[in-house]
ChimeraX commands (.cxc) that place a marker at each C-alpha (Angstrom):
marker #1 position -43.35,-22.04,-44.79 radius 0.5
marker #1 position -42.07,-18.71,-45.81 radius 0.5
marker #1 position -42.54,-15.65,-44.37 radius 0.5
marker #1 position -45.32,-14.03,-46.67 radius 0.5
marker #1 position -47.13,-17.13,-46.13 radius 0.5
marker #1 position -46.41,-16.77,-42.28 radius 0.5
marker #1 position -47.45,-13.18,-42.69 radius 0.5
marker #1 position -50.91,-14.41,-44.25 radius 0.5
marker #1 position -51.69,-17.07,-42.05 radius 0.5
marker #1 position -51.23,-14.68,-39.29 radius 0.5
marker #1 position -53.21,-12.17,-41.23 radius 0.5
marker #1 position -56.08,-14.30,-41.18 radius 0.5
marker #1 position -55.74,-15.86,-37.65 radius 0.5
marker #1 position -55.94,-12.22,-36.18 radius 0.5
marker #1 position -59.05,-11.25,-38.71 radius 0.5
marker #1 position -60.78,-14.58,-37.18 radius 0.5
marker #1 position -60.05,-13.66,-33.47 radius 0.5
marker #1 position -61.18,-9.89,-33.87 radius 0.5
marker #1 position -64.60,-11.64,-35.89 radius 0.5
marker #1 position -65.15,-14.15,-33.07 radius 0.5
marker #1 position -63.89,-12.32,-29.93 radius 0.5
marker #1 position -66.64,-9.66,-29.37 radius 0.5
marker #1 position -69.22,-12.37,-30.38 radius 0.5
marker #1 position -68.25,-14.04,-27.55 radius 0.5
marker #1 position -71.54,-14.30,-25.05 radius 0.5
marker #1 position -71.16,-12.72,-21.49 radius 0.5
marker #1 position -70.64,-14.95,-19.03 radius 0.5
marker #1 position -72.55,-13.41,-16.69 radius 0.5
marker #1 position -76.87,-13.13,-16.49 radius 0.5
marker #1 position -79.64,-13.78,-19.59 radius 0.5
marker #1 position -76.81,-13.49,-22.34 radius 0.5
marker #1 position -75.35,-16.72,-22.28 radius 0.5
marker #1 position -78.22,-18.58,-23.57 radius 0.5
marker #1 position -78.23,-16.26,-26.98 radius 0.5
marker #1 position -75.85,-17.46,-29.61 radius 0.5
marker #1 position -72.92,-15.53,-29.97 radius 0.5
marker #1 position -73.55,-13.28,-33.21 radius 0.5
marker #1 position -70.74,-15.32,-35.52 radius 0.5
marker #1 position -72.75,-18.23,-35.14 radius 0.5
marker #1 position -75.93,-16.56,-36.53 radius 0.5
marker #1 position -73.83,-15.62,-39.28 radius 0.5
marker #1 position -72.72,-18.85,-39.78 radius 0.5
marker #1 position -76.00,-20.22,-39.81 radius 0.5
marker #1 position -77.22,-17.57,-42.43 radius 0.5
marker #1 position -74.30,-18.68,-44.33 radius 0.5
marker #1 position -75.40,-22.60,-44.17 radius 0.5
marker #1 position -79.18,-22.23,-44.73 radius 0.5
marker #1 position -77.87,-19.80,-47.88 radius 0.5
marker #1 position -75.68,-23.07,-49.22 radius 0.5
marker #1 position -78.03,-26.05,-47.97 radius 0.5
marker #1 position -81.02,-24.06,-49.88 radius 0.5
marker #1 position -79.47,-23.50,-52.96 radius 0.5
marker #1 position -77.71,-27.11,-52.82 radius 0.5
marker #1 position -81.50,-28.32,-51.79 radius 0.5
marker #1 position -83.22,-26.20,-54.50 radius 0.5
marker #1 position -80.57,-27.68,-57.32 radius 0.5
marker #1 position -82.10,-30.90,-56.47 radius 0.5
marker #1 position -85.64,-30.31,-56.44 radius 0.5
marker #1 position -87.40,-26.80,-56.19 radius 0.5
marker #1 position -89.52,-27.16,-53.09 radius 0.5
marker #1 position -87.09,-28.76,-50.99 radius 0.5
marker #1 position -85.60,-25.63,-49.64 radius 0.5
marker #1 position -89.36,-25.21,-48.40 radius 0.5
marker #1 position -88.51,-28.45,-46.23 radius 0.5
marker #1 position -86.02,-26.41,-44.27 radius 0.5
marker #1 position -88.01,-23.57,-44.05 radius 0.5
marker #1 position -90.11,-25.02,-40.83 radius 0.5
marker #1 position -87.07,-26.10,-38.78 radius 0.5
marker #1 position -85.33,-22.82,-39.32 radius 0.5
marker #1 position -88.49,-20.61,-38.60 radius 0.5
marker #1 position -88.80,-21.90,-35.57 radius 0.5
marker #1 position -85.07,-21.39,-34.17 radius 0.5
marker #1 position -86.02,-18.14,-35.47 radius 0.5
marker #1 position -89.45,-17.41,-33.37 radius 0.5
marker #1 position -87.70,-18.79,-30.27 radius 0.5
marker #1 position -84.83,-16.05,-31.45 radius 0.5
marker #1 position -86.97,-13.51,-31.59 radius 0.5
marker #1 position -89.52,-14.57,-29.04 radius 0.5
marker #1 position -86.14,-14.37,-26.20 radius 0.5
marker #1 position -85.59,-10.64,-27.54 radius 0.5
marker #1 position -88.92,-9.22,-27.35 radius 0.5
marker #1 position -89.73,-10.56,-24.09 radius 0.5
marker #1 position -90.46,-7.90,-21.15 radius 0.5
marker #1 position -88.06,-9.64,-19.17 radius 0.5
marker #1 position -85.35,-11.15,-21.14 radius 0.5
marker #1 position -85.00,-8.38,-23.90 radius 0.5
marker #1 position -83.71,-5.35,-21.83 radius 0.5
marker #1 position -81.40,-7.58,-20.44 radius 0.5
marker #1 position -79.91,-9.09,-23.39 radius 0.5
marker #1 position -80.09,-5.88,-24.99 radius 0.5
marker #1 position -77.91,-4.10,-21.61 radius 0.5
marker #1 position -75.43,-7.09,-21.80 radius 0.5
marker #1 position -74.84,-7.56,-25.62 radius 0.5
marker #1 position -76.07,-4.00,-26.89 radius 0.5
marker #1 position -78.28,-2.91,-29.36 radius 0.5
marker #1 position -75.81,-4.09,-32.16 radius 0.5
marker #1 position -76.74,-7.86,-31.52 radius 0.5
marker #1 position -80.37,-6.88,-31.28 radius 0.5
marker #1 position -80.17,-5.51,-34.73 radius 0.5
marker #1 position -77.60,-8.39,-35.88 radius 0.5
marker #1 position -80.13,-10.74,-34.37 radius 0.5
marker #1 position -83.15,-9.60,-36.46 radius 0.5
marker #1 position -81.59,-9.03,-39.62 radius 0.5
marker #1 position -79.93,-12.68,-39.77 radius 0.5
marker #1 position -83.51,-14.14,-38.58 radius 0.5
marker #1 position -84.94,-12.38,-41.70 radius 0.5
marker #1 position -82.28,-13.62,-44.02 radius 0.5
marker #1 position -82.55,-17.43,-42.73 radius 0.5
marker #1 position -86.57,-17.24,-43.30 radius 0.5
marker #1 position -86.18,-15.66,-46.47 radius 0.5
marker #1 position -83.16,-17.68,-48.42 radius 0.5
marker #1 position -84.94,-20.43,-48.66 radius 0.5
marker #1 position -87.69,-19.36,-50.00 radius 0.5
marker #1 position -86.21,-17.19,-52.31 radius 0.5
marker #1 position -84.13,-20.18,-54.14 radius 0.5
marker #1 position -87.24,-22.27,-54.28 radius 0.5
marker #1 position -89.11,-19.57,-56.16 radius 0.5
marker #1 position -85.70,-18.88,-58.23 radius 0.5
marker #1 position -85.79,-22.35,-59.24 radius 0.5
marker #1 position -89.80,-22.82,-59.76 radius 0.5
marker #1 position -89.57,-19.98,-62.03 radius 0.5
marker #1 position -86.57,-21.22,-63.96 radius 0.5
marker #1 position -88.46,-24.91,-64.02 radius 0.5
marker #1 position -91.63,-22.78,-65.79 radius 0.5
marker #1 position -89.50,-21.07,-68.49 radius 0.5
marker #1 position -87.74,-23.93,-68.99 radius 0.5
marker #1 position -90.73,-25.70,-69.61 radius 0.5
marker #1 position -92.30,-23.07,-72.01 radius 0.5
marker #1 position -89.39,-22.52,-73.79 radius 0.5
marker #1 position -89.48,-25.63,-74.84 radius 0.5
marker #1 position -93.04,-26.04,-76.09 radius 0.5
marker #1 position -91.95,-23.03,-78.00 radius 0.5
marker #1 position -89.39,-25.29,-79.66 radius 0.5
marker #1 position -91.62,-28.10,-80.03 radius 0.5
marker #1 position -94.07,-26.35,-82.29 radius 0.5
marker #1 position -91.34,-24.87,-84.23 radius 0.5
marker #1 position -90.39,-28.47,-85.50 radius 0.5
marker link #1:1,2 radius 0.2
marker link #1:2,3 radius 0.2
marker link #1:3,4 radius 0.2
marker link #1:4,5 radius 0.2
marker link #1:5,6 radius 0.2
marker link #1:6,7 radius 0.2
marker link #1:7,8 radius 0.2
marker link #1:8,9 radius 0.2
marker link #1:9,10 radius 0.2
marker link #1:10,11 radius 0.2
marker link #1:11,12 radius 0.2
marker link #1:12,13 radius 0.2
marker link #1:13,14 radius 0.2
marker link #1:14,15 radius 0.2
marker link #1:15,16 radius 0.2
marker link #1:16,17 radius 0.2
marker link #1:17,18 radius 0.2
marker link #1:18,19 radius 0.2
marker link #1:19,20 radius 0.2
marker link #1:20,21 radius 0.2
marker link #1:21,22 radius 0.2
marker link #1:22,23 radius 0.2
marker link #1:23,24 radius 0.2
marker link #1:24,25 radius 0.2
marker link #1:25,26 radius 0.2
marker link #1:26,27 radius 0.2
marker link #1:27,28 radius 0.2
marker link #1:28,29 radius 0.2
marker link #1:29,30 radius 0.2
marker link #1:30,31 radius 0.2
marker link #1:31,32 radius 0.2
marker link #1:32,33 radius 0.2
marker link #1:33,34 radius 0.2
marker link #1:34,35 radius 0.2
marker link #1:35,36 radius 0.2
marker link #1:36,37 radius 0.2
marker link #1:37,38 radius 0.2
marker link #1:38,39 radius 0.2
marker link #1:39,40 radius 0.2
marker link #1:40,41 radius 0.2
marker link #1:41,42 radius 0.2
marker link #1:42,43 radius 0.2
marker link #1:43,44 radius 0.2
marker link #1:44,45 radius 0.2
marker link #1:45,46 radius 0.2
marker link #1:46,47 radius 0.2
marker link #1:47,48 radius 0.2
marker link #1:48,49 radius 0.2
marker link #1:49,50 radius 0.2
marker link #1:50,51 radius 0.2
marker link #1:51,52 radius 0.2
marker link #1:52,53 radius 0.2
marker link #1:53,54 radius 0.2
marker link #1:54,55 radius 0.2
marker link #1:55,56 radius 0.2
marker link #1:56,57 radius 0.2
marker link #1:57,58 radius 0.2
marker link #1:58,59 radius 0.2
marker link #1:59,60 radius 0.2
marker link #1:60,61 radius 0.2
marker link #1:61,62 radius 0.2
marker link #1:62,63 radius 0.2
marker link #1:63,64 radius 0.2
marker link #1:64,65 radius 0.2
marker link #1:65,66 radius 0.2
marker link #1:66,67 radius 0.2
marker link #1:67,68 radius 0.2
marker link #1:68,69 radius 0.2
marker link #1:69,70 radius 0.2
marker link #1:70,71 radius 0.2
marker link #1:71,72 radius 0.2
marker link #1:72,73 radius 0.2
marker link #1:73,74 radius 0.2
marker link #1:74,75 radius 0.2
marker link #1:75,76 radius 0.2
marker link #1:76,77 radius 0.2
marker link #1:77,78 radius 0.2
marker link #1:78,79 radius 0.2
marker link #1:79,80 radius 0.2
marker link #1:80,81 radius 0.2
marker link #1:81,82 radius 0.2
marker link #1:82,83 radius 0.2
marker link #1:83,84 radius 0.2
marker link #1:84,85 radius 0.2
marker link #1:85,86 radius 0.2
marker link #1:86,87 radius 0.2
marker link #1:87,88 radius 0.2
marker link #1:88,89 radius 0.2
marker link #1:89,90 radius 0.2
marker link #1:90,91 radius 0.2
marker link #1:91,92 radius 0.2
marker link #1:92,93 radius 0.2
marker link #1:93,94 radius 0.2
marker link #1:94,95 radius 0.2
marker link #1:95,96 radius 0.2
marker link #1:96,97 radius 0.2
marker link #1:97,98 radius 0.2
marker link #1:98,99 radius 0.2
marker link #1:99,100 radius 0.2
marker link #1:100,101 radius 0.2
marker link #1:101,102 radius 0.2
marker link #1:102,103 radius 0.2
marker link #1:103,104 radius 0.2
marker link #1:104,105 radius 0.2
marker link #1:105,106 radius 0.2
marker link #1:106,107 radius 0.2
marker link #1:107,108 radius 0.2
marker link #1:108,109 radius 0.2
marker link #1:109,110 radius 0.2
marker link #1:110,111 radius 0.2
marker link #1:111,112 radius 0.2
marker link #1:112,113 radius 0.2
marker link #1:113,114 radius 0.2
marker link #1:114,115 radius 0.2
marker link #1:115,116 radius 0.2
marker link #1:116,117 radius 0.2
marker link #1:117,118 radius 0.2
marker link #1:118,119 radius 0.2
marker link #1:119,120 radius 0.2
marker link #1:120,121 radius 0.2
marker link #1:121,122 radius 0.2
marker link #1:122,123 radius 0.2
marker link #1:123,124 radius 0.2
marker link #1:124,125 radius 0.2
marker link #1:125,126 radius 0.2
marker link #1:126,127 radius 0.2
marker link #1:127,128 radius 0.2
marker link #1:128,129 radius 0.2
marker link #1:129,130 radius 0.2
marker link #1:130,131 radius 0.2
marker link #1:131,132 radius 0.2
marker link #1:132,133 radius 0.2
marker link #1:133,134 radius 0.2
marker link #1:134,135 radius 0.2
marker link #1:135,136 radius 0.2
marker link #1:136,137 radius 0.2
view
């Protein structure tokens, strides 16, 4: 290996650390039962590719992994707003992976059902466009 490719590798190794190191959970109290914020990440990240993979296929399927997903999602949510639980997760991991926390359960209930309609709507115009061409014959 040469040393700009050295350079790179280690270029990206430290970028990874520095992403997953403050993700890490504290090991101490309510905080180690969240997931670490990288994972939620990587989750929005997979729902993103499985629904438009899913919705490629056939339209609704992406509304198939809708259910599953909104419901890691409630329980999500349901930990943070508890009396209890959410002022301590919020002293232990800050406000940052409160606000991390919401915004990727948003984008995991939404993605799917944005490429279903993407593709539903593509399906119609495909479909009048060509009856358009059909009567044009």
């Amino acid at each position: 290996m040469t040393a700009a490719a050295a350079g790179i590798v280690r270029s990206v190794a430290l970028v990874g650390a520095a992403w997953l190191v403050p993700a890490a959970p504290a090991f101490a109290g309510v905080a180690e039962r969240e997931p670490p914020s990288a994972v939620l990440w990587l989750l929005v990240v997979g729902v993103a590719a499985l629904s438009w993979v899913m919705a490629c296929r056939r339209w609704w399927l992406p509304l198939a992994l809708w259910v599953p997903v909104a419901l890691f999602d409630s329980s999500l949510v349901a930990d943070l707003v508890d009396p209890v639980i959410g002022p301590a997760v919020r002293e232990e991991l800050g406000l940052s992976y409160m606000m991390q926390a919401d915004l990727t359960s948003a984008l995991t209930l939404v993605l799917p059902l944005m490429f279903a309609n993407l593709m539903f709507s593509r399906r119609e115009q495909d479909k009048a466009k060509l009856s358009r061409d059909i009567w044009r014959r």
